[in-house]
N, C-alpha and C positions, 0 to 999 in steps of 0.2 A: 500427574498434572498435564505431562504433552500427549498431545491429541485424545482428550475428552472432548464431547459433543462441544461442553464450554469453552472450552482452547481453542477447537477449533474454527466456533462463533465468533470470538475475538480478533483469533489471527488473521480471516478474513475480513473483517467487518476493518480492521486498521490497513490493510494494505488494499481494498479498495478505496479508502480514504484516501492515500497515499498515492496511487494512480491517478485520480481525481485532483488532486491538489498538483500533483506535478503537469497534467494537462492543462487545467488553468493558468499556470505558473508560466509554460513554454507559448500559447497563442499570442500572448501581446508584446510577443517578440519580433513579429511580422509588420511589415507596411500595412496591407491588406489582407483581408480573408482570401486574396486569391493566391496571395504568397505564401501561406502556410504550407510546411514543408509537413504535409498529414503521417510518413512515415516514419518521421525522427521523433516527430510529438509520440505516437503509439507505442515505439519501440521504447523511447524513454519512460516512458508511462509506464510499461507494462515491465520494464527494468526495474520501477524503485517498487512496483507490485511484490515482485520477487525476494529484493532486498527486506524489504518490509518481512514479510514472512521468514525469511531465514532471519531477521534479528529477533523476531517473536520466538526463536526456539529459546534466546536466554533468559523467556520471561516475560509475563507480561501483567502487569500491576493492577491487571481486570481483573485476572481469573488470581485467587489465593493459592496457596500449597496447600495440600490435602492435610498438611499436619495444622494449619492453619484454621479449618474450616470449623 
């Protein structure tokens, strides 16, 4: 099941979500666009990217078990 073509479609396709969703999440936390702290939004960003994928190693409710299919 980990790291087939489909596994690995999934597990990226949910922690670019996850990057995206936490970047949006941290912008309108600023006064203004000129106060955005652009290296804490990225880092954080690309932090829950990471987490995202190492929780996709227990599983992910897209892709079935092979004894499943």
């Amino acid at each position: 099941m980990i790291f087939t073509k489909e596994w690995l479609h999934a597990a990226f396709v949910r922690a670019a979500k996850s990057v995206a969703q936490t970047a949006v999440g941290l912008i309108p936390a600023a006064a203004s666009i000129s106060q955005i702290d652009w290296k804490t939004i990225l880092s954080c960003s690309l932090l829950s990217g990471l987490v995202s994928l190492l929780t996709s190693l227990a599983g992910l409710p897209e892709v079935p078990d092979r004894g499943e299919k």
